[in-house]
PyMOL Python script that loads the backbone (N, CA, C, O; Angstrom):
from pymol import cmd

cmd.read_pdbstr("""\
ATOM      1  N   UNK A   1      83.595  34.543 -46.898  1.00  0.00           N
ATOM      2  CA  UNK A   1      83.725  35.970 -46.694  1.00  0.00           C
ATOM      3  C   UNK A   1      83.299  36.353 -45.279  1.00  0.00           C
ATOM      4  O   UNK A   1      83.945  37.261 -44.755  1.00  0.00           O
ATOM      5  N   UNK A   2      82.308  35.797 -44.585  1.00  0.00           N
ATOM      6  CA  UNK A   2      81.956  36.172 -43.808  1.00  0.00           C
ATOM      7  C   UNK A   2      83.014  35.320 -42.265  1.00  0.00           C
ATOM      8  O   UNK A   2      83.018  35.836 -41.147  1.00  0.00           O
ATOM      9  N   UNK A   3      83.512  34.482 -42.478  1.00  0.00           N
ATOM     10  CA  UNK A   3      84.626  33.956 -41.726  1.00  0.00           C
ATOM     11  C   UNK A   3      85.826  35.010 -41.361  1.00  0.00           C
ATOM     12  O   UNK A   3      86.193  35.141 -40.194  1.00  0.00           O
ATOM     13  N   UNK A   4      86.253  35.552 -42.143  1.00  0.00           N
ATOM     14  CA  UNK A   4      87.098  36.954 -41.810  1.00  0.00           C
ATOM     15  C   UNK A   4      86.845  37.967 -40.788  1.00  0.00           C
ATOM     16  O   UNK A   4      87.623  38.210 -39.865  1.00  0.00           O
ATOM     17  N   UNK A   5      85.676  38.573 -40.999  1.00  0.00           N
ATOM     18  CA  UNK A   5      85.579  39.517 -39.777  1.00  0.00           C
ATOM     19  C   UNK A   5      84.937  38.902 -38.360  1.00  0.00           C
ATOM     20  O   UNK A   5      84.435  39.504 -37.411  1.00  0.00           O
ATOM     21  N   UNK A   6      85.147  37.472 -38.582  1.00  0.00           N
ATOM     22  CA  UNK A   6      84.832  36.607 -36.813  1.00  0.00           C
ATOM     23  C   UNK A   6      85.842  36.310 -36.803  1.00  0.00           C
ATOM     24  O   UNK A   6      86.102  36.185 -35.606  1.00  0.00           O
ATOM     25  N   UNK A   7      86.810  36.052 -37.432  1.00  0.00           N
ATOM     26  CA  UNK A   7      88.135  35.726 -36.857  1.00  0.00           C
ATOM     27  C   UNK A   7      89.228  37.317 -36.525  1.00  0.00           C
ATOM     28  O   UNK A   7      90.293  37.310 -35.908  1.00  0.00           O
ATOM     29  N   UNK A   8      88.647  38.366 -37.058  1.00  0.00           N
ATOM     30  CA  UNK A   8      89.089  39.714 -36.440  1.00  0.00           C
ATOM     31  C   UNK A   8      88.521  39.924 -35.391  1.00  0.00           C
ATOM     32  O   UNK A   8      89.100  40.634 -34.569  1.00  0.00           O
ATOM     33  N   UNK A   9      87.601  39.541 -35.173  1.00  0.00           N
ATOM     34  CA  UNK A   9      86.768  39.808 -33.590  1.00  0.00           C
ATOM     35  C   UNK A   9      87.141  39.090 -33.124  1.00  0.00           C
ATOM     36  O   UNK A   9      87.389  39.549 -32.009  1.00  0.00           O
ATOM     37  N   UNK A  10      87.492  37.863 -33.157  1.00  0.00           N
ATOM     38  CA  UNK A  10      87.806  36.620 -32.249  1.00  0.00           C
ATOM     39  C   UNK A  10      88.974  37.150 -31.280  1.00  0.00           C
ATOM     40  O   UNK A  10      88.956  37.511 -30.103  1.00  0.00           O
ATOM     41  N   UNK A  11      90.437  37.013 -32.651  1.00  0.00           N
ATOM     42  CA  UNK A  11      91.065  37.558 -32.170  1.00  0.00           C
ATOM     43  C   UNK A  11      92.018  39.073 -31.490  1.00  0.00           C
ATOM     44  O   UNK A  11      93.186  39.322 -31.191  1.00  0.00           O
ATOM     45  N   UNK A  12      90.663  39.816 -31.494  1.00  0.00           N
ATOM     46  CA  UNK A  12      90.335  40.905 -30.943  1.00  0.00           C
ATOM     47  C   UNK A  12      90.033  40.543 -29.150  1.00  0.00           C
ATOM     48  O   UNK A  12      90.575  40.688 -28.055  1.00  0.00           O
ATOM     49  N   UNK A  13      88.915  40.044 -29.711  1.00  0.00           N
ATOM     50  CA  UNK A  13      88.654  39.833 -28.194  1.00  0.00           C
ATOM     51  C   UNK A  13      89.640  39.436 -27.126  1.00  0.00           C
ATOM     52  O   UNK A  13      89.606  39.903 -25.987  1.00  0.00           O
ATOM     53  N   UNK A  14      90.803  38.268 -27.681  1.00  0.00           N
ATOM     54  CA  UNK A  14      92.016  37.811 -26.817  1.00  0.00           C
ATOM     55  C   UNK A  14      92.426  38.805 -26.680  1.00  0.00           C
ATOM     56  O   UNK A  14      92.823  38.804 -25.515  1.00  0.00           O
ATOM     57  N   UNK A  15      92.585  39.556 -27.019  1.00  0.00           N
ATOM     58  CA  UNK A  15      93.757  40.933 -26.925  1.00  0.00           C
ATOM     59  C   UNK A  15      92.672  41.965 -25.973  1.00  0.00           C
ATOM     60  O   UNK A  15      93.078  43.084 -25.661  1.00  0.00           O
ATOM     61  N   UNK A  16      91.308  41.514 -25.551  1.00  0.00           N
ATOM     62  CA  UNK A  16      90.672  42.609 -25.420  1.00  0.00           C
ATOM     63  C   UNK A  16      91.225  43.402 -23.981  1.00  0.00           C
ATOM     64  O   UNK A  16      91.271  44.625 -24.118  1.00  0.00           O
ATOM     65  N   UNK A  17      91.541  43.020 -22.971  1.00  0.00           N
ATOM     66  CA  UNK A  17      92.470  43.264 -21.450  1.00  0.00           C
ATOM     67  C   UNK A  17      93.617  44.087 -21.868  1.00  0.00           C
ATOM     68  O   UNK A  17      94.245  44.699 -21.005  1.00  0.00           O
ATOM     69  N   UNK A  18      93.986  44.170 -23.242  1.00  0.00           N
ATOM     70  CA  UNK A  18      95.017  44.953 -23.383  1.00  0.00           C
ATOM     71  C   UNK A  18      94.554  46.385 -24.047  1.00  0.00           C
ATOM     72  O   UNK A  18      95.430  47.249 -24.024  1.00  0.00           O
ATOM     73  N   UNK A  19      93.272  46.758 -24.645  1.00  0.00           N
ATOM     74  CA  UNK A  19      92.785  48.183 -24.944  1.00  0.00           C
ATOM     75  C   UNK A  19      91.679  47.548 -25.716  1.00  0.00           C
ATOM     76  O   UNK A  19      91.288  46.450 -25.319  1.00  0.00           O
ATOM     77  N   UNK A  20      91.122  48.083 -26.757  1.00  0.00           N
ATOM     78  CA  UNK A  20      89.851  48.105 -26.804  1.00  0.00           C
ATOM     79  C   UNK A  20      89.527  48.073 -28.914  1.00  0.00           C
ATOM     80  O   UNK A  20      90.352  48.359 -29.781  1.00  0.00           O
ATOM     81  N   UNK A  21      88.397  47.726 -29.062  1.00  0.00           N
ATOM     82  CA  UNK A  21      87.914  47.481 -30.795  1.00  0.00           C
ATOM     83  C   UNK A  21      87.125  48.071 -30.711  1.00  0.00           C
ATOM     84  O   UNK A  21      86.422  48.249 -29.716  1.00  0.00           O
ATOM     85  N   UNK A  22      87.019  48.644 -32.008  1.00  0.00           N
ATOM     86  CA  UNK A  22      85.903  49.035 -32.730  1.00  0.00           C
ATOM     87  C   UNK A  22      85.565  48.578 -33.661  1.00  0.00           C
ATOM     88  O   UNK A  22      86.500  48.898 -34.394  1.00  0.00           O
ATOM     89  N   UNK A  23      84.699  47.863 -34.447  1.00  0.00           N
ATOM     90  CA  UNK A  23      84.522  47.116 -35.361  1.00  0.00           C
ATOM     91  C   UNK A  23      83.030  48.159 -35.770  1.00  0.00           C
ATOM     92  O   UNK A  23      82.053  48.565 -35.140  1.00  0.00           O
ATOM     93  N   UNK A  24      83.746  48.326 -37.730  1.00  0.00           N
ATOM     94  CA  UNK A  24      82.712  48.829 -38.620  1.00  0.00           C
ATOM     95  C   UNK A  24      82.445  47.966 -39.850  1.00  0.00           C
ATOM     96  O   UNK A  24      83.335  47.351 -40.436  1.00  0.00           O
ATOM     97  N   UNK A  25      80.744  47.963 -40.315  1.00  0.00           N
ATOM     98  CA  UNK A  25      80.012  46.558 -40.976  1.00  0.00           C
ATOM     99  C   UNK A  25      79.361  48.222 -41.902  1.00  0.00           C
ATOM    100  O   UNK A  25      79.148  49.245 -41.251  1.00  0.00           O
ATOM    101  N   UNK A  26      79.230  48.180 -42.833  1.00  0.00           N
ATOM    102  CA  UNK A  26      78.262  49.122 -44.089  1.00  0.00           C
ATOM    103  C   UNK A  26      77.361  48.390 -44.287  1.00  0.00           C
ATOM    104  O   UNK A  26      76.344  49.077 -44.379  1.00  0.00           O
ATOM    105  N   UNK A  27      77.022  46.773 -44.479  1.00  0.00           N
ATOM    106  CA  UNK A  27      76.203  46.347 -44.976  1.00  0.00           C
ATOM    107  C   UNK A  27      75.083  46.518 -45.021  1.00  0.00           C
ATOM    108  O   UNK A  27      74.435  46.679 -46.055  1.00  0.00           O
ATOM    109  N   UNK A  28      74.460  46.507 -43.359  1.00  0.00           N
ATOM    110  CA  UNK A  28      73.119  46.815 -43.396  1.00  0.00           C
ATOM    111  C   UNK A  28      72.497  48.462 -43.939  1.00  0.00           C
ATOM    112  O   UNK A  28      71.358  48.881 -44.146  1.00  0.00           O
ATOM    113  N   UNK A  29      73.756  49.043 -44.026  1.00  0.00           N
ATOM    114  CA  UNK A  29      73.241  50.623 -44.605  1.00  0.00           C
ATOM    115  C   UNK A  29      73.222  50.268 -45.782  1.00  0.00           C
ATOM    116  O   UNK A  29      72.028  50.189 -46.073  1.00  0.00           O
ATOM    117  N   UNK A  30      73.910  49.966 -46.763  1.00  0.00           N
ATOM    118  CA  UNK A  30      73.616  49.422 -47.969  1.00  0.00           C
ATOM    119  C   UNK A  30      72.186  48.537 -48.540  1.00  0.00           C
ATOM    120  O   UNK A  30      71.440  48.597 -49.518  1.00  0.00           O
ATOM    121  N   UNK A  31      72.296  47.806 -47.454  1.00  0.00           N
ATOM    122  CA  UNK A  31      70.872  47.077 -47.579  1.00  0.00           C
ATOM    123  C   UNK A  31      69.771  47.884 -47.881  1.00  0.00           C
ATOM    124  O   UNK A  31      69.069  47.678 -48.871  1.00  0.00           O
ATOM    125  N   UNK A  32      69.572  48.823 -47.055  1.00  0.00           N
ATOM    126  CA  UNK A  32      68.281  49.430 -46.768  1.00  0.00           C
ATOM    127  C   UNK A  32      68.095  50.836 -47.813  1.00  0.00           C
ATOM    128  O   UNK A  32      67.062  51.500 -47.901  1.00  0.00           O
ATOM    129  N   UNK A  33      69.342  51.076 -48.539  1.00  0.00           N
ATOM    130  CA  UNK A  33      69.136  51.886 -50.120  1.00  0.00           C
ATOM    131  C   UNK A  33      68.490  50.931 -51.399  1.00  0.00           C
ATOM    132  O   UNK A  33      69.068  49.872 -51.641  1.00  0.00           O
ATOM    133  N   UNK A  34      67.667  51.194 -51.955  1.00  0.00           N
ATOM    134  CA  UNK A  34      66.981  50.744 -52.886  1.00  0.00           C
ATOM    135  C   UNK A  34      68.015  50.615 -54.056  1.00  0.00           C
ATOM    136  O   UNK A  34      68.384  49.494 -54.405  1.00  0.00           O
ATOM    137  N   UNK A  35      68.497  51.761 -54.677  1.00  0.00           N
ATOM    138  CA  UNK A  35      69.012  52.085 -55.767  1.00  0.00           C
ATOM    139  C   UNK A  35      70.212  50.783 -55.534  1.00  0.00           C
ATOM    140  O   UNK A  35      70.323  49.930 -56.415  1.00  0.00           O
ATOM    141  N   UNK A  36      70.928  50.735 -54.498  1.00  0.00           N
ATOM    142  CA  UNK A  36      71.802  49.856 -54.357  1.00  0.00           C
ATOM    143  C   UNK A  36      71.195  48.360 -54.382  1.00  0.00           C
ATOM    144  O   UNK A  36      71.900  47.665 -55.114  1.00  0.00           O
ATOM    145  N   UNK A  37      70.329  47.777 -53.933  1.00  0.00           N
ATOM    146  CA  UNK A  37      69.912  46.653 -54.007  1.00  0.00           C
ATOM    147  C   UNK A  37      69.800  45.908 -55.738  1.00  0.00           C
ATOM    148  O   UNK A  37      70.196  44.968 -56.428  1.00  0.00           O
ATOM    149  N   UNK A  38      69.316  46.610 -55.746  1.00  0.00           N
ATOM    150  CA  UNK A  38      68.603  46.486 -57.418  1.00  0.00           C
ATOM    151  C   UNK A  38      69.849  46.420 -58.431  1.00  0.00           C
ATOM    152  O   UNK A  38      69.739  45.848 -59.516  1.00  0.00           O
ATOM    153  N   UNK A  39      71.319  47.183 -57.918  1.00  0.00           N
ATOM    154  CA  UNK A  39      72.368  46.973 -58.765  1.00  0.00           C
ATOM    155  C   UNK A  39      72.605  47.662 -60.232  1.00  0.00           C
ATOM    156  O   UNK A  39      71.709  48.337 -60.737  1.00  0.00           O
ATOM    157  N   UNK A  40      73.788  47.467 -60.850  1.00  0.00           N
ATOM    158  CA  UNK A  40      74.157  48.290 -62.097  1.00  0.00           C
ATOM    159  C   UNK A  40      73.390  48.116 -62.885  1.00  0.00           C
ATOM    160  O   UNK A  40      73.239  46.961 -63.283  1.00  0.00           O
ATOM    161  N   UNK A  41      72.737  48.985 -63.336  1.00  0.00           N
ATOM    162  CA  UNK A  41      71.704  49.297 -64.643  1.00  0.00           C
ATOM    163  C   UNK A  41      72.620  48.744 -66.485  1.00  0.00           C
ATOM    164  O   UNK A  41      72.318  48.285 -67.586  1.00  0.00           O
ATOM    165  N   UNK A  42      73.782  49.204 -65.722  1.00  0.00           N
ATOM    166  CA  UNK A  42      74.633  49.470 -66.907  1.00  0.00           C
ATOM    167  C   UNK A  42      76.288  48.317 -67.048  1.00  0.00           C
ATOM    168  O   UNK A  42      77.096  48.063 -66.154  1.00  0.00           O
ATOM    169  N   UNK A  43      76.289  48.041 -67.908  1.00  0.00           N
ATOM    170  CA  UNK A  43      77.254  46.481 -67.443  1.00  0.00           C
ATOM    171  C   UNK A  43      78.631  47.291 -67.339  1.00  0.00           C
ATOM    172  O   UNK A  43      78.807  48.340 -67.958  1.00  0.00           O
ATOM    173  N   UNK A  44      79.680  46.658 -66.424  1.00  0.00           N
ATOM    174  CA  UNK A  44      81.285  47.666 -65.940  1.00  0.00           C
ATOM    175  C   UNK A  44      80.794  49.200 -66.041  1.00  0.00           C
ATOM    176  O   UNK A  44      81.386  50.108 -66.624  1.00  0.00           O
ATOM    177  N   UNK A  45      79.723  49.269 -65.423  1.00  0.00           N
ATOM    178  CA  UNK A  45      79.614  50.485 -64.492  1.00  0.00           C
ATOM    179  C   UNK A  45      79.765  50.680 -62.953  1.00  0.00           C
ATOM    180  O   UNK A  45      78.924  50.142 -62.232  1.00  0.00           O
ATOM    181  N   UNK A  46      80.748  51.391 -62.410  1.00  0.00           N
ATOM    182  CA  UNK A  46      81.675  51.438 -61.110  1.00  0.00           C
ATOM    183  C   UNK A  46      80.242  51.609 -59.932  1.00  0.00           C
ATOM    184  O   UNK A  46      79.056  51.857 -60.148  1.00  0.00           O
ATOM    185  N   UNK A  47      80.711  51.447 -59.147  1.00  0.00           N
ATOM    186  CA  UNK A  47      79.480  51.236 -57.930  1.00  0.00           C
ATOM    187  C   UNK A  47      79.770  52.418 -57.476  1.00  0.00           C
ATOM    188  O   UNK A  47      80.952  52.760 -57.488  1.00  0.00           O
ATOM    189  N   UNK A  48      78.744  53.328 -56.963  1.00  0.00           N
ATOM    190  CA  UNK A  48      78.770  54.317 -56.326  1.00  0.00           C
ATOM    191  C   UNK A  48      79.222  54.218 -55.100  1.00  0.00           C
ATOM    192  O   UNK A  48      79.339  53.067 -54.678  1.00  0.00           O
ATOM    193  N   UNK A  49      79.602  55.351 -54.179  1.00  0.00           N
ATOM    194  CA  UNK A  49      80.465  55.419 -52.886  1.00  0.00           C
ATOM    195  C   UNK A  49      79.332  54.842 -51.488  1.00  0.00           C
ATOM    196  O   UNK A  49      79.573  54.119 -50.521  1.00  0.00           O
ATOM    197  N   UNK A  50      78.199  55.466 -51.887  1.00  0.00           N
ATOM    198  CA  UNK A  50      77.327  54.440 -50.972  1.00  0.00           C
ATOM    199  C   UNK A  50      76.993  53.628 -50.859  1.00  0.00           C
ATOM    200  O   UNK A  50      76.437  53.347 -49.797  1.00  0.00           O
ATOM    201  N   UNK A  51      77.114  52.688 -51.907  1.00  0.00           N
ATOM    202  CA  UNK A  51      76.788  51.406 -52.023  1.00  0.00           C
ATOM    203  C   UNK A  51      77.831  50.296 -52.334  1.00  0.00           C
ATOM    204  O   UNK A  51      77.587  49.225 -52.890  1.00  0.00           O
ATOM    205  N   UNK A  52      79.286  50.827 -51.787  1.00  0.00           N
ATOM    206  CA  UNK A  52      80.429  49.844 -51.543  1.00  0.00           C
ATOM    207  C   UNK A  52      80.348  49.187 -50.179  1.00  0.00           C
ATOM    208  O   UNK A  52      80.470  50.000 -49.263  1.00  0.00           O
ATOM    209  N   UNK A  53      80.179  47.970 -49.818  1.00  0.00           N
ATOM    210  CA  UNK A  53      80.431  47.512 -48.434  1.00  0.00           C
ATOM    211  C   UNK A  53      81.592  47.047 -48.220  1.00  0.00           C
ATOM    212  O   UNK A  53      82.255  46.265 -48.901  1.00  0.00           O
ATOM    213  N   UNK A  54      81.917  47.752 -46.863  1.00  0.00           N
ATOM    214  CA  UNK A  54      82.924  47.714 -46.210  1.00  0.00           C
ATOM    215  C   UNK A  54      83.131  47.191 -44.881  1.00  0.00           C
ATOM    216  O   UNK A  54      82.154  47.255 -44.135  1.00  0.00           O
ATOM    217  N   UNK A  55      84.046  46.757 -44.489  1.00  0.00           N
ATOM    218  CA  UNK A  55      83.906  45.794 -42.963  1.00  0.00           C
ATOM    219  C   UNK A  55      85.672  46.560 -42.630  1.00  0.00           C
ATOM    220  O   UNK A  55      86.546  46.704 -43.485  1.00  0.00           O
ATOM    221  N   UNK A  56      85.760  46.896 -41.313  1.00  0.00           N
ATOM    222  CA  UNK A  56      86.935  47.441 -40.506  1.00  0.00           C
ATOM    223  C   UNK A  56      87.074  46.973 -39.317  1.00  0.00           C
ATOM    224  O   UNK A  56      86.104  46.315 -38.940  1.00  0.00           O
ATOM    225  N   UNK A  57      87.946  47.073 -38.569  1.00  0.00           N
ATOM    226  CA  UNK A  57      88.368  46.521 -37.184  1.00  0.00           C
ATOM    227  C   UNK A  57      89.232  47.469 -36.820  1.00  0.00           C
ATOM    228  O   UNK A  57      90.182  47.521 -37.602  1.00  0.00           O
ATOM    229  N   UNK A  58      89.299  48.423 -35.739  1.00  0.00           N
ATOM    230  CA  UNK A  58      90.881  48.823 -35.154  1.00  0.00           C
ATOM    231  C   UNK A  58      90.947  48.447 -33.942  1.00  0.00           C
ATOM    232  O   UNK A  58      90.138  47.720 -33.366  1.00  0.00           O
ATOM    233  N   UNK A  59      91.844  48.892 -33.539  1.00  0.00           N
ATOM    234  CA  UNK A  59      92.681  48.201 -32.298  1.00  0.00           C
ATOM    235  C   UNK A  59      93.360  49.155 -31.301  1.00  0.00           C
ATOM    236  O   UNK A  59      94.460  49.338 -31.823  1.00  0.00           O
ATOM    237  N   UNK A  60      93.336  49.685 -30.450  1.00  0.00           N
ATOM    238  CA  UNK A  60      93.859  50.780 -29.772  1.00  0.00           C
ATOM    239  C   UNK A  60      94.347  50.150 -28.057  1.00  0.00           C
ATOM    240  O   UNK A  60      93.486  49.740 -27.278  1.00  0.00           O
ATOM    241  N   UNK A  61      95.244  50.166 -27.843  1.00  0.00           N
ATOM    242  CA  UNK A  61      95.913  50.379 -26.688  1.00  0.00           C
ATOM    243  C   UNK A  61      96.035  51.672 -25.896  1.00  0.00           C
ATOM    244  O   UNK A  61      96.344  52.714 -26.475  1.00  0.00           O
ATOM    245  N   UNK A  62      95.757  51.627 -24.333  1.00  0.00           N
ATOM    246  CA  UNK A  62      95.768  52.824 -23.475  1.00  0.00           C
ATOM    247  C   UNK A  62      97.594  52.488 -23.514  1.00  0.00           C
ATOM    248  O   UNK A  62      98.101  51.374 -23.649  1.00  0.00           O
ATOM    249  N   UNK A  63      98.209  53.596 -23.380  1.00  0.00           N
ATOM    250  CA  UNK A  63      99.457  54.082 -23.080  1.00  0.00           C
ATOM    251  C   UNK A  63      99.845  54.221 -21.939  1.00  0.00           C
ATOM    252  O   UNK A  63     100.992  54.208 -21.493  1.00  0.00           O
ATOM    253  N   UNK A  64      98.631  54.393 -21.317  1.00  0.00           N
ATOM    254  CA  UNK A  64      99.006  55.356 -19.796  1.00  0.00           C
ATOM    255  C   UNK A  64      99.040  54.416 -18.513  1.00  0.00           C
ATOM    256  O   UNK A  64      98.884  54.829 -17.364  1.00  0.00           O
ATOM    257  N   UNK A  65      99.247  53.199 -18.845  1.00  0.00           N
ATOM    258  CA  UNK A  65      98.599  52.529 -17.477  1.00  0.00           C
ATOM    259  C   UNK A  65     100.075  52.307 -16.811  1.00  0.00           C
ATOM    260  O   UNK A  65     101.070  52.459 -17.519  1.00  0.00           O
ATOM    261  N   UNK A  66     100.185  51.975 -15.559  1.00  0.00           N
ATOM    262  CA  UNK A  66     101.449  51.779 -14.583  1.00  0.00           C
ATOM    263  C   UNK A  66     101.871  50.874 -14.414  1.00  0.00           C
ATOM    264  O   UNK A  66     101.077  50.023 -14.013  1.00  0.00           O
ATOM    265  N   UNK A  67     103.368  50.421 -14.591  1.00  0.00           N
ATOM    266  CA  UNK A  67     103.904  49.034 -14.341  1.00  0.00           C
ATOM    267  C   UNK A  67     103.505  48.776 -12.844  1.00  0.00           C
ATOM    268  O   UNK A  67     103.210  49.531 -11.918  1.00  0.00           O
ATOM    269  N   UNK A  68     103.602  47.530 -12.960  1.00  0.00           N
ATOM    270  CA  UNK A  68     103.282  46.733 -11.751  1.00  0.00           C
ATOM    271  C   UNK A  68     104.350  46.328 -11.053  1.00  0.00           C
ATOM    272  O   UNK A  68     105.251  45.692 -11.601  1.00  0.00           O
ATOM    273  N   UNK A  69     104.379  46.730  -9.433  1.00  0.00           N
ATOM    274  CA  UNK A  69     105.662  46.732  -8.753  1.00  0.00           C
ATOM    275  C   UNK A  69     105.710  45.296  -8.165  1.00  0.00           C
ATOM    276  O   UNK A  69     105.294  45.202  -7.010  1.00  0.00           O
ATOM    277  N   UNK A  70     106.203  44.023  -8.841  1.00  0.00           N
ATOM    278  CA  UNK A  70     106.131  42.952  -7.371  1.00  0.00           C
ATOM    279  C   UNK A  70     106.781  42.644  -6.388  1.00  0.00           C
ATOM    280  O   UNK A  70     106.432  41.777  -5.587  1.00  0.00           O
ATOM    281  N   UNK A  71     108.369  43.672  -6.280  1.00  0.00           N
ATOM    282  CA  UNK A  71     109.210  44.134  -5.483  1.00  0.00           C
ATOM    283  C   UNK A  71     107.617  44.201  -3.827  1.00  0.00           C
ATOM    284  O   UNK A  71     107.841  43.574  -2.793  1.00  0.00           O
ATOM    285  N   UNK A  72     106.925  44.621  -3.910  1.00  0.00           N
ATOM    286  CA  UNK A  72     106.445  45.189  -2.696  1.00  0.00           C
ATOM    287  C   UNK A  72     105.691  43.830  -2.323  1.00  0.00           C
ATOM    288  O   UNK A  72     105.141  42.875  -2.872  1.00  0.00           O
ATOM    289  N   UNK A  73     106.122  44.515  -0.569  1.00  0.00           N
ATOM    290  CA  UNK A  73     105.195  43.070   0.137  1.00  0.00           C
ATOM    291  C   UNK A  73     104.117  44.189   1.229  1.00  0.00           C
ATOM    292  O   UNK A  73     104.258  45.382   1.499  1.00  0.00           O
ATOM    293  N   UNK A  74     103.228  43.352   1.587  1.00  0.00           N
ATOM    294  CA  UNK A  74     102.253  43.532   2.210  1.00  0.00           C
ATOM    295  C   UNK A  74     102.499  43.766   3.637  1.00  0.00           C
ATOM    296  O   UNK A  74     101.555  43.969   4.401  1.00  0.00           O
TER     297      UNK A  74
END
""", "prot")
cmd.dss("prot")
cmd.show_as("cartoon", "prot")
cmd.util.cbc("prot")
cmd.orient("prot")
């Protein structure tokens, strides 16, 4: 499980010259709630919204940048 979001960063990073990541981890907020640690009181009882962990990556490209002329000499 934890092989997945290093291989989204990994190959994030190759791409990184072309715009930019943000990478989001819940875990450690989860961690640090009690009620969540300790787990379902009650057996196939649904996990509350704060205590789902979640892992994200996006990916954004600038639009705006200028082709490169190699027509021109010095």
């Amino acid at each position: 499980m934890r092989t997945l979001p290093l291989a989204i960063v990994a190959a994030t990073l190759l791409l990184g010259a072309c715009g930019s990541v943000e990478y989001k981890d819940t875990n450690a907020d989860v961690d640090k709630r009690p009620e969540c640690v300790k787990g379902s009181l009650h057996p196939g009882e649904t996990v509350p919204p704060w205590c789902e962990r979640s892992q994200s990556a996006t990916w954004s490209s600038d639009s705006k940048a200028e082709p490169i002329d190699f027509g021109k000499k010095k």
